[in-house]
C-alpha positions in Angstrom: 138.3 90.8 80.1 135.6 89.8 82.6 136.2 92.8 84.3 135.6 95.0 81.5 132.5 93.4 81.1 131.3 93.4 84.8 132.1 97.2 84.5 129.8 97.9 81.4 127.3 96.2 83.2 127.4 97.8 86.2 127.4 101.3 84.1 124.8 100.1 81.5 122.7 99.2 84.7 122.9 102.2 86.6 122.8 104.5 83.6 119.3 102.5 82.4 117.5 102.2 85.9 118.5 105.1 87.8 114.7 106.2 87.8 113.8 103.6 89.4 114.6 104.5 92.7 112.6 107.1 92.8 109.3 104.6 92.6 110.7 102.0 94.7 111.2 104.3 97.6 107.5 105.7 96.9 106.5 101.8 97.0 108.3 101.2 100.3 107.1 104.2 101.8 103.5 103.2 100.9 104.5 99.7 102.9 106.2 101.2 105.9 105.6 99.6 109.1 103.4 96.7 106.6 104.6 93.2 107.2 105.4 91.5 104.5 106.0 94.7 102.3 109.7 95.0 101.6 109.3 91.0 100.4 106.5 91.8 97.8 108.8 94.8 96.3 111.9 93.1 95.9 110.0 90.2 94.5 108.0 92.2 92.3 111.4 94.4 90.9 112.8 90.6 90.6 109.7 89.7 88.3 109.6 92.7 86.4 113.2 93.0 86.1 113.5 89.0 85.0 110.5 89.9 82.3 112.7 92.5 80.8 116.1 90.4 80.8 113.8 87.5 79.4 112.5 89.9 76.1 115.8 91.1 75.9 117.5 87.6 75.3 114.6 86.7 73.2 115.2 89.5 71.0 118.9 89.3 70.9 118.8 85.4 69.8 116.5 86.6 67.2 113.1 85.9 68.1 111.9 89.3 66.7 110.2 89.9 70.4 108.2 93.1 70.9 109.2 95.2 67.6 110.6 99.1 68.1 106.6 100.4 67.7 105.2 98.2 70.6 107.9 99.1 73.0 106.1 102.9 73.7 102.8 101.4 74.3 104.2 100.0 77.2 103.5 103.2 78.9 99.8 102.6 79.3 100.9 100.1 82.0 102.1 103.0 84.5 99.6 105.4 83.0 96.3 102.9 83.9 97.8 101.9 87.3 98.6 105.3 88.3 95.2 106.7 87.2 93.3 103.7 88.9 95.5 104.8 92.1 94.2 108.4 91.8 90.9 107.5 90.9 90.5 105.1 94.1 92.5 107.6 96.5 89.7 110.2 95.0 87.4 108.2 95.9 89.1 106.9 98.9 88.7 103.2 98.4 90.7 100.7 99.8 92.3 98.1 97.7 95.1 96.0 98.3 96.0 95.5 94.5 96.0 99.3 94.7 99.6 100.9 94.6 98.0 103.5 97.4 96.4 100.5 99.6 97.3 100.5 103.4 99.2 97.3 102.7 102.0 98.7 100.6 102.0 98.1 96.6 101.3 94.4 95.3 103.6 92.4 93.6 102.1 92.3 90.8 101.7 96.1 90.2 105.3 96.6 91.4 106.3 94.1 88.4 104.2 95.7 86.5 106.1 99.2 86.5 109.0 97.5 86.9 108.4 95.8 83.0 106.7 98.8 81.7 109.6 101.9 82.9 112.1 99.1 81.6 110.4 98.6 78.0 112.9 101.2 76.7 115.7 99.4 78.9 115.2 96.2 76.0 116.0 98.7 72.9 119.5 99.6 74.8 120.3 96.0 76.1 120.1 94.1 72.8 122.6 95.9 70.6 124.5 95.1 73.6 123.8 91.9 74.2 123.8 91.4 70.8 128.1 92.2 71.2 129.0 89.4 73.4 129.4 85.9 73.8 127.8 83.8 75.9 129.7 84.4 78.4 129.1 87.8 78.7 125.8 87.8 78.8 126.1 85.2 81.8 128.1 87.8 83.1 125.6 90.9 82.4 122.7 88.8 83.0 124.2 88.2 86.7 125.6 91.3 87.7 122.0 92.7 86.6 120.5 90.8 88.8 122.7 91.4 91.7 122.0 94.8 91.4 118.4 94.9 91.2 118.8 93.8 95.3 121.4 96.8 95.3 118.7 99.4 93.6 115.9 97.7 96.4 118.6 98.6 99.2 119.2 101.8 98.0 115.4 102.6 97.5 114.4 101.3 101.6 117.3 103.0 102.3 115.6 106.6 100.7 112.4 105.6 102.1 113.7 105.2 105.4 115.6 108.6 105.8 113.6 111.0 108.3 113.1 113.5 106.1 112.4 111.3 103.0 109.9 109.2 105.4 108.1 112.2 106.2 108.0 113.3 103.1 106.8 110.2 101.7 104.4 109.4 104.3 103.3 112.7 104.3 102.7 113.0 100.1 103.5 109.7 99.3 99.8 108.6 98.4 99.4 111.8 95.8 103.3 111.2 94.4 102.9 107.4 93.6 100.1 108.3 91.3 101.2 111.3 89.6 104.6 109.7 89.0 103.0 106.6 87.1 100.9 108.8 85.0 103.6 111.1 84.3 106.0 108.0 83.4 103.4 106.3 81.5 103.2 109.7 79.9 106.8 110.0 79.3 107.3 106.5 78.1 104.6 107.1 75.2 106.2 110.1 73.9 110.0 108.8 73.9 108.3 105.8 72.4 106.6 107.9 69.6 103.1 106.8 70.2 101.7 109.7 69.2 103.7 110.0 66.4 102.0 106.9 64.6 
């Protein structure tokens, strides 16, 4: 039975942050060659990821934590840090809270996306969650974790690639930015934000 379980996981997992790669390779591009840089990424999807796991056993047990309606206004998140991004590679600032700084993403702002592309992530866990015993949600609960390291891996792995690194290096400063914005964007619509 725990291997059923381990199995959902790993497919609800992979089914529900799939996108992600996408960013973190952007994020570890933006750090290449940046001491210090693959730490602050895998720490950052960590936080993120544990603030998503944390509002989605809060709402499981009950708590009524962050109702249907709030979830799409986590867009803005992406959406403000990718137009601050743009707006300071414009202008050709240099921050090192800014995703596009010289020293790779911040934590914070790689926790940040992390939460905010994983907002939809809580709606799909809970019903779930919501299934199981204890047990298995110690049992999703740590094979999610394990493979947020695995999604990290597979994301440096990407941004390492010669043609991927050149790529990245290359149009990774303009990408990072329109692919928050265009995520923020995306999360509002699925959310219904507009539709209010």
């Amino acid at each position: 039975m725990d291997l059923i379980i381990i199995a959902q996981a790993v497919g609800l997992f992979t089914v529900t942050n799939i996108d992600d790669i996408v960013v973190l390779a952007l994020f570890f591009a933006q750090g290449a060659g940046e001491r210090g840089t693959t730490a602050k990424i895998v720490a950052g999807q960590y936080l993120g990821f544990t603030a998503i796991l944390a509002a989605t056993l809060a709402a499981t047990f009950g708590a009524g934590f962050l109702p249907e309606a709030v979830r799409a206004y986590f867009g803005l998140l992406p959406l403000l840090l990718g137009l601050r991004a743009a707006w300071k590679m414009w202008r050709g600032d240099d921050d090192d809270d800014a995703p596009g700084s010289n020293n790779g993403p911040a934590l914070l702002t790689v926790a940040t996306v992390t939460f905010a592309n994983g907002g939809d992530n809580i709606g799909i866990y809970v019903p779930v969650f919501i299934t199981v015993d204890h047990t298995g949600l110690a049992v999703y609960t740590a094979v999610f974790l394990l493979l947020v390291g695995v999604l990290c891996a597979v994301g440096r792995f990407l941004a390492t690639r010669a043609p991927i690194a050149r790529a990245l290096s290359r149009w990774g400063h303009v990408l990072l930015p329109a692919v928050l914005i265009v995520l923020g964007i995306v999360i509002l619509i699925e959310g219904g934000a507009f539709a209010l």
